[in-house]
N, C-alpha and C positions, 0 to 999 in steps of 0.2 A: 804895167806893174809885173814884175817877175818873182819866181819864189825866191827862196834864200841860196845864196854859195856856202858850200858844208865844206868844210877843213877837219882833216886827221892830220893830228901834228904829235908823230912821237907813238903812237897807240899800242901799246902791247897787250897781251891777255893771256892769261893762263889758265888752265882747268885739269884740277886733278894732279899738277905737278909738270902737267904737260903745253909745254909753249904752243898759242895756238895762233897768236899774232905775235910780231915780232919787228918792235919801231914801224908801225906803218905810219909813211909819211903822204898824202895826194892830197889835190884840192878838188870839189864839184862845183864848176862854174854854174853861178846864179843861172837859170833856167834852162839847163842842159836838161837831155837826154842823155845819160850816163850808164852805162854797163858795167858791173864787176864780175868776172869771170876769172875762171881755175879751176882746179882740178877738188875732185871729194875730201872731204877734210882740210880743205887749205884754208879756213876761215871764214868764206865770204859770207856765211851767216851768222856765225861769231859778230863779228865786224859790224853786221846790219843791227842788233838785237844792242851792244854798247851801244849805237847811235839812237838808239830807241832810249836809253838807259836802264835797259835791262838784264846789262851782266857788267857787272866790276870792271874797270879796265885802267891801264894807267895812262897816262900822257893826256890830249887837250882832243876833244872835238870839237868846234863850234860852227856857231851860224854869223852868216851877215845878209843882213835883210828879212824878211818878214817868212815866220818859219811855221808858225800855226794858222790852220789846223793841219794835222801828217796823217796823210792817209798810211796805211799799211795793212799788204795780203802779205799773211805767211805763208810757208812751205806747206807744212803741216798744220792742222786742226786737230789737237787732240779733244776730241769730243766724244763722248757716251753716244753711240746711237738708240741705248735704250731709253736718255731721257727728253720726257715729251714735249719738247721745245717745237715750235713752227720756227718756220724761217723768220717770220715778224718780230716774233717775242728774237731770238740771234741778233736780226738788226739791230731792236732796243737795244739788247744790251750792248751790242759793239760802236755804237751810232749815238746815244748820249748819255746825260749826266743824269739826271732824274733814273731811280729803281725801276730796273723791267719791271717787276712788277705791278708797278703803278699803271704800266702800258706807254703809248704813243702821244704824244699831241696831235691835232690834226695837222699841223701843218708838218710834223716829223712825218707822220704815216704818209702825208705828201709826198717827202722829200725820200724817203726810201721806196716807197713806189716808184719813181721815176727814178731811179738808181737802179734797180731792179731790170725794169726795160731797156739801161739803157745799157746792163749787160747781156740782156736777149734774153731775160727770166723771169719775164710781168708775167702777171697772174700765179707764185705760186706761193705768193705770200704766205696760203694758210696752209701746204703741205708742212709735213714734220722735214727738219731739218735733217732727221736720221735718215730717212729713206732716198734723199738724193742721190744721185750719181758723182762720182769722183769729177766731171765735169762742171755738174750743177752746181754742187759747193764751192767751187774754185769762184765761180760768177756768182756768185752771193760774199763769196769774199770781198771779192773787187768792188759788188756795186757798195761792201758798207765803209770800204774804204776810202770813197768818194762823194760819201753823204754825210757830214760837210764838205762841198767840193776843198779839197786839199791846197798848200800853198808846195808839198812839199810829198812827195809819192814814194813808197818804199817797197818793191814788188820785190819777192825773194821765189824764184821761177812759178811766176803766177799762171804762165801757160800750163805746166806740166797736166797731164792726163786730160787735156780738152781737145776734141778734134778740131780738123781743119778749120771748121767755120766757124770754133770759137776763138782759135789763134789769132785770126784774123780782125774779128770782133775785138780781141782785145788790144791788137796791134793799132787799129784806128781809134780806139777810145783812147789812146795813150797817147797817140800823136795829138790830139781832140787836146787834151788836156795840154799837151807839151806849149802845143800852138798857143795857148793862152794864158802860158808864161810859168806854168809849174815845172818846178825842179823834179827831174826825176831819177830814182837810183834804183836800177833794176839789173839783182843776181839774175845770172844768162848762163845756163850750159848748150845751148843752142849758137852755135858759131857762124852761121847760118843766116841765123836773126838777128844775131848782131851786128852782123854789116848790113843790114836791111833797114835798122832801128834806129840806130847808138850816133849820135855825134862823137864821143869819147871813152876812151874805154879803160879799167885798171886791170891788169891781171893781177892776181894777188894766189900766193901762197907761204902762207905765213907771213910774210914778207911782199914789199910791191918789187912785181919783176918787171911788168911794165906800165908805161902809163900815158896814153896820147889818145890821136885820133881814131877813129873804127877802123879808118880804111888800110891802117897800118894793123893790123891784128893780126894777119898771116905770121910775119916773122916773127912770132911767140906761139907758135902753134903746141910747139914740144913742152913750153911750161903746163898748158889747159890741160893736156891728156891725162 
């Protein structure tokens, strides 16, 4: 079984007056490893948040084939580090349906423990989520984006501010994941990683400038910059 193939057909978006996609048209073949790269402001997380359905947009996205549960790490966390949340109570609430405050079932508190370790961050269940490290958070992102394991992965540059050996950690949990037939669409300013990673790739700014295989990425180097 594999996750879903995603379609942009047509998509534009606007914010503030200001064009911020502009007719993007590409497909994400059913179980790929997919990259969307460009330059700052060209969209690529615009584009990720409409396919989330979280900003207005016009034209058609959709799915074919089995598209839930979507994991998704954002860029950013905007989060109060003065409020007294542990990591656990975050998972709650990023991880299911039932009120954090009711707490975990046991078989949830399971199922985010072993998410946890399996972004190399057991044990810190019961630290406050404000005190982490811009790394740590990053790997509390990831593990709650994949607790329900996902049909459908949405990583918007989940590596940034992790070092070497969590790039890596994250680079084998994704292939982990790919291998077992999840869709994956992962924003990349990392060019680098990309042809390490990607089966396919879109550059996008505003607009799709190109769109194929990873190993073809060089000759669009001048649009990413």
């Amino acid at each position: 079984m594999r996750g879903p193939a995603v379609m942009f057909d047509n998509v534009s978006l606007q914010l503030g007056g200001t064009q911020v996609l502009d007719a993007v048209s590409f497909r994400v073949e059913a179980g790929a490893l997919h990259c969307l790269v460009g330059p700052n402001g060209g969209g690529k997380t615009s584009l990720v948040r409409a396919l989330l359905g979280q900003m207005p947009h016009s034209g058609v996205i959709r799915f074919e084939g089995v598209a839930k549960p979507v994991g998704y790490v954002p860029q950013l966390l905007d989060f109060d580090r003065n409020v007294p949340m542990t990591v656990n109570d975050v998972m709650a609430l990023l991880t299911q349906r039932r009120p954090a405050f009711l707490g975990s079932s046991r078989s949830a508190r399971a199922a985010q423990a072993e998410a946890l370790a399996r972004t190399g961050v057991a044990g810190i269940g019961t630290k406050p989520f404000g005190s982490l490290s811009g790394g740590q958070r990053q790997r509390v992102l990831l593990a709650q984006a994949i607790s329900p394991a996902p049909w459908l992965l949405v990583l918007d540059e989940p590596t940034a501010g992790i070092d070497e050996a969590g790039v890596r950690l994250v680079e084998a949990l994704v292939a982990e994941l790919h291998d077992c037939g999840v869709t994956v669409l992962w924003v990349n300013h990392d060019l680098e990683q990309v042809r390490r990673i990607a089966q396919s790739v879109t550059v996008i700014n505003q607009r799709v400038l190109f769109h194929g295989p990873a190993d073809q990425i060089d000759c669009r180097l001048e649009d990413i910059r």
